[in-house]
N, C-alpha and C positions, 0 to 999 in steps of 0.2 A: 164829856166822855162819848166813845162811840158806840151807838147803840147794836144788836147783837144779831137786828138783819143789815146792817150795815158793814158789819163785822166781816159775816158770811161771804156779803156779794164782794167785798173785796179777797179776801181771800179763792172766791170763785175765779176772779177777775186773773189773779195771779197765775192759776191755776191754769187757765185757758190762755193766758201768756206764754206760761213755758209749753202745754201742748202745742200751740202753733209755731213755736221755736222748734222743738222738737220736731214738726214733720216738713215745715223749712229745710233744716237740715237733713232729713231724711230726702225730702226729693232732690236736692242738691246733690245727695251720697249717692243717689238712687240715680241719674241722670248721666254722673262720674265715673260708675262703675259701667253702663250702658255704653257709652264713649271710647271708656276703655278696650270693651268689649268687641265692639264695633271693629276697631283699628287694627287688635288683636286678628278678629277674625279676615280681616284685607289682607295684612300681614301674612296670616297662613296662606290663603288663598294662593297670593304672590308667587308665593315659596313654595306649592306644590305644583303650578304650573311653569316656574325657573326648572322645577326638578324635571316634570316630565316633557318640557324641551328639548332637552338634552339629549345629543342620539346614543345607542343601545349601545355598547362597545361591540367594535367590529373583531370576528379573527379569521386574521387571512394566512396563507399557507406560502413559505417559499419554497425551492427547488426544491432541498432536500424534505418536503412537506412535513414541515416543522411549523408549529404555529405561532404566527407574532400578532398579541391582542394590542388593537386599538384602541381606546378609551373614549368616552363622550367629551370628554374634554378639547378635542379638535371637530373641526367644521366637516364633517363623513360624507359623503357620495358611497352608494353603494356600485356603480361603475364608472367607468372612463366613455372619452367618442374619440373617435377617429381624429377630429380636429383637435382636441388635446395632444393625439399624438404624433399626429402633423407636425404641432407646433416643439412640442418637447423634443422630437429628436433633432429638427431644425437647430433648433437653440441649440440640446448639446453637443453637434458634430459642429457647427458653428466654434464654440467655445474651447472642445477638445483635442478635434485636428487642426483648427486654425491657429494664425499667431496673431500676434497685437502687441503695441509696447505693455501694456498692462496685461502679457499673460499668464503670468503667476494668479491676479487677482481671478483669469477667467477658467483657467483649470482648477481653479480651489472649486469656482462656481459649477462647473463641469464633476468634479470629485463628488459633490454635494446632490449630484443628480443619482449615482451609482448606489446601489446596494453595497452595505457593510463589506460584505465578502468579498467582491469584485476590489472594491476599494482600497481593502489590506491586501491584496495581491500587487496592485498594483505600486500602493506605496514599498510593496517589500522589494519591488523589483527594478524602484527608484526609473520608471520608465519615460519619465518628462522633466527629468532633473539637466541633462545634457539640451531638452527642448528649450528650457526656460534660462539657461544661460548664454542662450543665442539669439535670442529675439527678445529679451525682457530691454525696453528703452528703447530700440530702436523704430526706426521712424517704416516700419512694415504692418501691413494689417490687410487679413485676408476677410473675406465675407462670401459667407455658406446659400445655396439657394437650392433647394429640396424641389427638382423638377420629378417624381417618380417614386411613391409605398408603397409597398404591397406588403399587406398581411397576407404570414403564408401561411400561418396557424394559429388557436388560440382564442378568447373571447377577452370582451372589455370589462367583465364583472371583477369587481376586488377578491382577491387570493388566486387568479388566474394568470397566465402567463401570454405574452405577444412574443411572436416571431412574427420581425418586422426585417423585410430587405426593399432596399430602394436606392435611387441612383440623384446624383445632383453635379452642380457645379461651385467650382471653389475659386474667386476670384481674387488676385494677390496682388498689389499695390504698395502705394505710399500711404502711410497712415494720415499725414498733412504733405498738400502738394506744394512745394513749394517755388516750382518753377513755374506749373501750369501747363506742365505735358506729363503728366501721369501715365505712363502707357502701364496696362493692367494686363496681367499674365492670367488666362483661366485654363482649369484641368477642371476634368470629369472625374466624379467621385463614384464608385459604389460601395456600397455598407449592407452591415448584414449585424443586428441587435437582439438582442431576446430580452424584452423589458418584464417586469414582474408586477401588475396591477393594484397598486392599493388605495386606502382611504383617500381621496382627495382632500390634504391639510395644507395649510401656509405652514404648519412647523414642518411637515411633513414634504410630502411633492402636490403645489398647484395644480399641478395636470395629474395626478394620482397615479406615476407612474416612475417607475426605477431601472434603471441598466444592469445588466447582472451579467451579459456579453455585450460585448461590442467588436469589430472588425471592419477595419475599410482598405480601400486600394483608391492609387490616384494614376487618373490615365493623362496622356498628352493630346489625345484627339480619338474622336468614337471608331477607328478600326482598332485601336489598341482594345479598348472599352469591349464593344462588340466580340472582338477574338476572346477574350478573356472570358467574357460570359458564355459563350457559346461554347467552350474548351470546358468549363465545370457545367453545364448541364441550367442555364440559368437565361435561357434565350427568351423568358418566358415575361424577363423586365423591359425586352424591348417592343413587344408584343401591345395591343391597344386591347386594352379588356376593361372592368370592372370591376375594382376592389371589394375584398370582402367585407362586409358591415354598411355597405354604398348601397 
């Protein structure tokens, strides 16, 4: 039989068995919830710093100073430069007065430049429908080169507006040469835009800028050009100055 300090230290023995079980799996619970913890709080961190990334919603104002809000959810500038609009109106007089066998695809692209309003005016008044049934497939294609801007008024900050007038040339050709004497027709362009400044998005406009007017003329050689501007009070494109914002 077993005697009754024997008894004892065995049941001690158990005893301090299951304690050291018991705080095993306490530092184990204790370590898991720690971990958890840990991850948890990275996680937040993450996610408060994704949130305050994120720019402020923009609201910017058009003609009739109505306001159209921007969301953080696009890439924001809160203004435009000059070389954005350099390049934007180049592009759109490129795309809008020019032709090309593919120029349905480039007035859509041009369409997608203009403000809402400007847009439905023009779709209403089916103004490139006659354009695009005469030059879509054939073998013509003209190319836009912006020799002359001037901002006449206006700032590049978002919800402001540009009036922009400036002179170029418009070169018209074969799209593919196929003899290898291409002789190329060029006219003198002046335009006259009033673009409208906003957010700088890829959903929105790259250059952070929209068409809300537009108007151009095409001459056959600079006394034409010349007469023309000097008759409206515009002799001031021929003139060597420095642009505003320069």
């Amino acid at each position: 039989m077993m005697k009754k300090d024997d008894a004892s230290k065995f049941f001690e023995t158990l005893k301090f068995r299951d304690i050291e079980k018991i705080r095993k799996f306490s530092r184990i619970l204790s370590l898991f919830f720690c971990f958890m913890m840990f991850f948890v709080s990275v996680f937040a961190i993450l996610f408060a710093w994704s949130v305050t990334m994120k720019p402020a919603p923009v609201i910017a104002f058009d003609k009739e100073g109505r306001r159209t809000v921007f969301y953080g959810g696009e890439t924001v500038e809160s203004s435009t430069n000059l070389v954005r609009v350099r390049r934007f109106i180049s592009d759109f007089i490129g795309k809008f007065d020019g032709v090309s066998p593919n120029i349905d695809e480039d007035l859509k692209e041009a369409y997608n430049m203009l403000t809402p309003k400007f847009r439905q005016i023009l779709l209403d008044k089916s103004v490139h429908n006659e354009k695009i049934d005469m030059w879509k497939n054939k073998n013509f294609k003209t190319q836009f080169t912006l020799t002359k801007l001037k901002v006449v008024k206006g700032a590049l900050e978002v919800g402001s507006s540009l009036t922009v007038e400036g002179l170029g040339e418009m070169t018209f050709g074969n799209a593919v040469d196929y003899s290898g004497e291409n002789e190329k027709k060029k006219t003198l362009v002046w335009f006259s835009a009033l673009l409208l400044v906003v957010p700088v998005s890829l959903e929105l406009s790259p250059d952070g800028l929209l068409v809300d007017f537009y108007a151009g003329k095409s001459f056959e050689d600079f006394r034409e050009l010349r007469a023309y501007l000097t008759e409206n009070g515009k002799e001031y494109l021929l003139e060597e100055e420095k642009e505003l914002f320069e």
